[in-house]
C-alpha positions in Angstrom: 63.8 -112.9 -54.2 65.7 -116.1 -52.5 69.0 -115.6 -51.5 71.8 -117.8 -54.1 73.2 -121.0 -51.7 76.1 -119.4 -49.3 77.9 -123.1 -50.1 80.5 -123.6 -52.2 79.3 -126.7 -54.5 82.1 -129.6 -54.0 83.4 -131.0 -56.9 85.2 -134.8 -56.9 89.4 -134.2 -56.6 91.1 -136.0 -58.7 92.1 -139.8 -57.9 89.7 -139.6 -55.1 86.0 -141.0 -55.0 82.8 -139.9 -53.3 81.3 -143.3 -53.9 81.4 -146.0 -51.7 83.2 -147.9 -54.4 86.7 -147.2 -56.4 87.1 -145.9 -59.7 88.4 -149.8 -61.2 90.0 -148.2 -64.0 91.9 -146.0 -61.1 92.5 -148.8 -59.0 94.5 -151.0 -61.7 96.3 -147.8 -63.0 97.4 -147.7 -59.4 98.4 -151.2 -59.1 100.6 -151.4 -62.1 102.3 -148.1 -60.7 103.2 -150.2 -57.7 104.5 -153.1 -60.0 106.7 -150.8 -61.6 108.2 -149.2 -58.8 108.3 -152.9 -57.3 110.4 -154.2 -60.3 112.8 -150.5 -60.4 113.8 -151.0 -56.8 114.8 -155.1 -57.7 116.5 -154.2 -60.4 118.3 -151.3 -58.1 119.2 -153.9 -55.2 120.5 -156.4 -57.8 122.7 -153.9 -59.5 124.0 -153.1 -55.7 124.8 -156.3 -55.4 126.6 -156.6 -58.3 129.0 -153.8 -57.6 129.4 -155.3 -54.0 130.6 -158.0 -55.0 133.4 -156.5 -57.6 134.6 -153.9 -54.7 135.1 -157.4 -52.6 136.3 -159.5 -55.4 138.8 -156.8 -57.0 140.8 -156.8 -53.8 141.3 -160.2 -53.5 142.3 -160.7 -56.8 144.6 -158.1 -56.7 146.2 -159.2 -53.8 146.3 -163.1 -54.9 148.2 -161.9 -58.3 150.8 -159.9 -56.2 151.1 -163.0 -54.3 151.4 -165.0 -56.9 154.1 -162.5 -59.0 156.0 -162.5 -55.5 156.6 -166.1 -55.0 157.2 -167.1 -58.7 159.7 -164.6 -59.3 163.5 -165.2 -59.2 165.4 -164.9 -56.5 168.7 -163.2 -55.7 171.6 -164.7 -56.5 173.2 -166.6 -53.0 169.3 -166.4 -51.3 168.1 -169.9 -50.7 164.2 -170.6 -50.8 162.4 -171.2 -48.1 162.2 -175.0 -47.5 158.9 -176.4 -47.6 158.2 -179.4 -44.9 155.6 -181.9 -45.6 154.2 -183.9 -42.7 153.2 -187.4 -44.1 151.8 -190.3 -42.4 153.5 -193.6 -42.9 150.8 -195.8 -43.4 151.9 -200.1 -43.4 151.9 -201.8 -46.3 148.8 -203.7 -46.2 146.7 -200.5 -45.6 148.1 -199.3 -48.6 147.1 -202.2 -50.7 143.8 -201.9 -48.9 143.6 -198.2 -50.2 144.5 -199.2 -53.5 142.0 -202.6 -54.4 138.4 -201.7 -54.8 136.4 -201.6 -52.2 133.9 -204.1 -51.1 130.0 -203.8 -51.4 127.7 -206.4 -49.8 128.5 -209.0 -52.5 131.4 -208.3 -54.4 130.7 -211.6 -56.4 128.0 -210.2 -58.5 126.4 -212.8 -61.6 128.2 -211.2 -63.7 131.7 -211.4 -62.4 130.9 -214.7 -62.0 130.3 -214.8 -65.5 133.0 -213.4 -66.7 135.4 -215.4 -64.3 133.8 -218.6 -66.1 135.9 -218.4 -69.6 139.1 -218.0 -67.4 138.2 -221.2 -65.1 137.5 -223.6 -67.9 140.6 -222.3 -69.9 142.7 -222.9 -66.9 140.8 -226.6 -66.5 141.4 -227.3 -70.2 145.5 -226.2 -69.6 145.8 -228.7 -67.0 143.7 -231.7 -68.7 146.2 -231.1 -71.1 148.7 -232.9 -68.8 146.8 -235.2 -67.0 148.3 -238.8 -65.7 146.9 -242.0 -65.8 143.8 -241.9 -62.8 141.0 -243.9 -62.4 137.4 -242.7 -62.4 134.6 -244.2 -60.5 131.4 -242.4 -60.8 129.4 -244.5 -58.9 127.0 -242.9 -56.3 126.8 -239.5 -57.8 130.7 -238.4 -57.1 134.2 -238.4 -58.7 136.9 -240.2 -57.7 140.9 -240.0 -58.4 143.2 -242.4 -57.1 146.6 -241.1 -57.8 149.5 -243.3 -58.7 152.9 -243.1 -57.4 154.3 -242.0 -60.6 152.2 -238.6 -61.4 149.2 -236.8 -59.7 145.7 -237.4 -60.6 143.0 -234.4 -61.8 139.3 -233.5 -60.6 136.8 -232.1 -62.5 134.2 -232.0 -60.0 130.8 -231.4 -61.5 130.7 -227.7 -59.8 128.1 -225.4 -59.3 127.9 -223.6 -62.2 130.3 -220.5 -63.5 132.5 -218.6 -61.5 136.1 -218.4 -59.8 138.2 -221.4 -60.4 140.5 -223.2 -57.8 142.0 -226.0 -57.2 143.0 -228.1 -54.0 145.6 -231.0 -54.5 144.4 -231.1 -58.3 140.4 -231.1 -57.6 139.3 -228.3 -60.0 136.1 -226.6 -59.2 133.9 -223.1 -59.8 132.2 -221.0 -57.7 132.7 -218.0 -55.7 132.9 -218.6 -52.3 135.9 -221.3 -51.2 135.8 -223.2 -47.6 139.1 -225.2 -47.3 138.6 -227.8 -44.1 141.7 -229.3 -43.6 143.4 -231.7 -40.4 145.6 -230.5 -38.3 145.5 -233.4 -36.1 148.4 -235.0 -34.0 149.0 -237.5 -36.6 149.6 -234.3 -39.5 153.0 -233.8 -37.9 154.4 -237.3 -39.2 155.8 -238.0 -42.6 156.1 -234.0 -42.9 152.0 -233.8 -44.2 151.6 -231.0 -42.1 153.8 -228.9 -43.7 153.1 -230.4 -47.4 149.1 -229.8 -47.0 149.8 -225.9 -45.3 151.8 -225.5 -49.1 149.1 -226.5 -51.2 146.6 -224.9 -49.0 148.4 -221.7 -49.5 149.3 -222.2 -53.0 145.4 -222.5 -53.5 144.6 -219.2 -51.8 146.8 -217.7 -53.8 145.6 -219.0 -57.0 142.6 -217.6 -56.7 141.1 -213.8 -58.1 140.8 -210.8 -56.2 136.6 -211.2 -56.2 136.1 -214.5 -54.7 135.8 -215.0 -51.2 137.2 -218.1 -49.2 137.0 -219.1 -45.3 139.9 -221.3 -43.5 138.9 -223.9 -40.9 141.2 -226.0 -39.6 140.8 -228.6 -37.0 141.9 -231.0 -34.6 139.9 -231.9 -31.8 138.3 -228.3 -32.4 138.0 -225.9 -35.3 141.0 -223.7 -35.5 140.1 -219.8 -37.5 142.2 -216.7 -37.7 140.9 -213.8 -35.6 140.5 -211.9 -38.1 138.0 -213.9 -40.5 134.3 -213.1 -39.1 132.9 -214.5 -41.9 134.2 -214.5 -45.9 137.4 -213.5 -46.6 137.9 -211.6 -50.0 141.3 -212.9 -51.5 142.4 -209.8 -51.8 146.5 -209.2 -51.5 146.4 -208.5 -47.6 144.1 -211.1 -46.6 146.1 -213.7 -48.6 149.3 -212.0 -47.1 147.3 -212.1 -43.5 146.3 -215.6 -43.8 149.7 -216.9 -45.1 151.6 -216.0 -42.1 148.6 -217.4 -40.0 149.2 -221.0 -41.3 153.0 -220.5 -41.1 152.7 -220.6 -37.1 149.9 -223.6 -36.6 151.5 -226.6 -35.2 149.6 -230.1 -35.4 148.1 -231.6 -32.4 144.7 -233.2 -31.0 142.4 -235.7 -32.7 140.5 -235.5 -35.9 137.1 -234.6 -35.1 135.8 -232.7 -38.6 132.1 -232.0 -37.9 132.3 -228.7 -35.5 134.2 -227.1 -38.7 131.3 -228.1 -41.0 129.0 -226.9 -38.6 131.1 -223.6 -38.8 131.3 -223.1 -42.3 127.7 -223.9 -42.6 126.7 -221.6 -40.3 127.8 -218.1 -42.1 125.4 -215.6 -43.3 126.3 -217.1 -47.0 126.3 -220.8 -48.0 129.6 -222.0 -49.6 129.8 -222.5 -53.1 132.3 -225.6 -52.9 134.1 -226.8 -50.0 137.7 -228.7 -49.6 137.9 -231.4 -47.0 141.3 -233.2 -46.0 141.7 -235.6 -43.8 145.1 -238.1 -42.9 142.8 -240.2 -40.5 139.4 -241.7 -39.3 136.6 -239.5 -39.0 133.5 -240.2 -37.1 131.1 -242.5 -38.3 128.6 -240.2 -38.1 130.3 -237.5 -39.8 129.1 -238.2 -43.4 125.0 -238.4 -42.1 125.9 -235.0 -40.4 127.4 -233.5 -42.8 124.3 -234.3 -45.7 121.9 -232.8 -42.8 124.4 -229.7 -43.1 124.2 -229.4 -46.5 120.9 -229.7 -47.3 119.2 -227.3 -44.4 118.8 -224.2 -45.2 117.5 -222.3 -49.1 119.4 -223.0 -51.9 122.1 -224.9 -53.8 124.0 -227.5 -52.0 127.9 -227.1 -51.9 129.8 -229.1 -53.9 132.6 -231.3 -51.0 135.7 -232.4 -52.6 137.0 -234.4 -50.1 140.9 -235.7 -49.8 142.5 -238.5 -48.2 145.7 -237.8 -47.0 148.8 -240.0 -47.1 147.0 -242.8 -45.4 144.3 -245.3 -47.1 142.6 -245.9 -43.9 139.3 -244.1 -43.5 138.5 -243.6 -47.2 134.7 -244.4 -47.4 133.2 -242.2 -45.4 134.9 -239.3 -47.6 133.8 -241.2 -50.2 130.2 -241.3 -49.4 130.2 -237.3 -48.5 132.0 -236.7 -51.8 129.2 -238.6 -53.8 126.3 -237.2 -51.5 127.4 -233.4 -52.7 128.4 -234.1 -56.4 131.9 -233.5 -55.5 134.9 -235.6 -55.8 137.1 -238.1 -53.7 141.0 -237.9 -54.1 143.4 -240.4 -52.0 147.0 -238.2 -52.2 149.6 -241.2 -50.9 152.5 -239.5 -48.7 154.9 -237.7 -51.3 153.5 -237.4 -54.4 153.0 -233.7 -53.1 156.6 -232.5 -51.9 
């Protein structure tokens, strides 16, 4: 009779396997164990946290409202507070205007500033067509003229480029947005006191105009003459009026009349002018008005509209006629003293 087996026969333990492969239904029991115990010990940190951060922030606030309670309360009778001191900076005053206008972008005159500067302009032209002199027009050639009588002051209209800032130079009206003002300050500008008369109505001008135009000031003699501080447009804002004011207060006449290098430098910037303001008391070049068309007319875009003055002196007047009439501007003879 055979012996029974000595072995002991081995039976599977639970949540183990004999087979090379796992139980799946064990396997994903498993897993979601581990998600459980995953999502117990997040929940644990975050509720950690939270009480971390009230044993930090219960301090803190404790101690800010005894601060608070101790400074607001009153004070003995005869103790003085503490004095506070302030250390300020004293800024000038154009810095503070500066702080206080907008400030500028790349191109402040935007379409539709200019647009909405146009109804302003053309009520301002209507006000002072209202009160207009006897002047003759001759529209011959393209251009405007004015010849003023010695009774009252004649008015351009200018034909303009369009909408935009309004101003006026010795009672040429025009629109745009950007203003160059070429005016002589030649020896012969220090007689019959139209120096100082023309430096009036140039500031006067400046002044007039709004806070989103831009301008440039080019003198000349035998050279152009510009401020230091204008590298290119100028917005007419309070401290560059203020800046360019006390400029012209300090130019004294002197040297010959030699206009074309200031064209060339107003022609030159990064931005063509919209309308330009020429005065003259003398002879210019004969080749000035021939220069001054190539000027215009090189480069993209509009042409600017010249506006060009004679000055207490009838000598000299057609060649500013023929750049005035070449540009669609306007030609103005100003006899000395009609403008004080």
């Amino acid at each position: 009779m055979a012996e029974p087996d000595s072995q002991p026969e081995l039976k599977d333990a639970p949540g183990t396997s004999t087979s090379a492969g796992a139980d799946p239904v064990v396997l994903a029991d498993r897993i979601r164990d581990l998600v459980d115990e995953r999502r117990r010990l997040l929940r644990q940190r975050r509720v950690h946290l939270i009480l971390l951060g009230l044993a930090v922030s219960l301090p803190v606030h404790m101690a800010l409202m005894i601060w608070l309670w101790s400074s607001h309360r009153e004070m003995p009778a005869g103790v003085a507070p503490a004095a506070v001191v302030l250390d300020l900076s004293i800024l000038p005053d154009e810095a503070l205007q500066d702080m206080l206008e907008p400030s500028e972008s790349e191109d402040l005159l935007t379409p539709e500033l200019a647009t909405d500067a146009g109804a302003e302009s053309l009520a301002l032209e209507r006000e002072l067509n209202a009160e207009v002199p006897d002047f003759e027009l001759d529209a011959s050639g393209g251009g405007l003229e004015a010849v003023v009588s010695g009774s009252g002051e004649g008015l351009g209209t200018g034909l303009g480029s369009g909408l935009g800032a309004g101003a006026s130079f010795f009672g040429i009206q025009s629109t745009g947005n950007r203003f160059a003002y070429i005016v002589d300050i030649s020896g012969s500008m220090g007689q019959d006191d139209k120096m100082p008369a023309a430096m009036e109505e140039l500031k006067r001008s400046l002044k007039s105009l709004p806070d989103y135009a831009a301008f440039a000031v080019v003198l000349y003699s035998s050279d152009p003459v510009v401020p230091v501080f204008q590298k290119g447009w100028l917005r007419a804002s309070r401290s560059n009026l203020s800046r360019i004011s006390a400029w012209i207060d300090g130019l004294q006449p002197g040297g010959g009349t030699f206009p074309l290098p200031a064209f060339d430098l107003v022609f030159r910037q990064d931005v063509r002018p919209d309308v330009i303001f020429f005065l003259t008391d003398g002879l210019i070049p004969r080749e000035t008005p021939a220069a001054v068309r190539a000027l215009n007319e090189s480069g993209s875009g509009r042409v600017a509209v010249i506006n060009c003055i004679a000055f207490g002196s009838g000598a000299g007047q057609e060649p500013m006629r023929q750049i005035a009439a070449e540009s669609d501007g306007m030609f103005r003879f100003v006899p000395t003293g009609v403008f004080p």
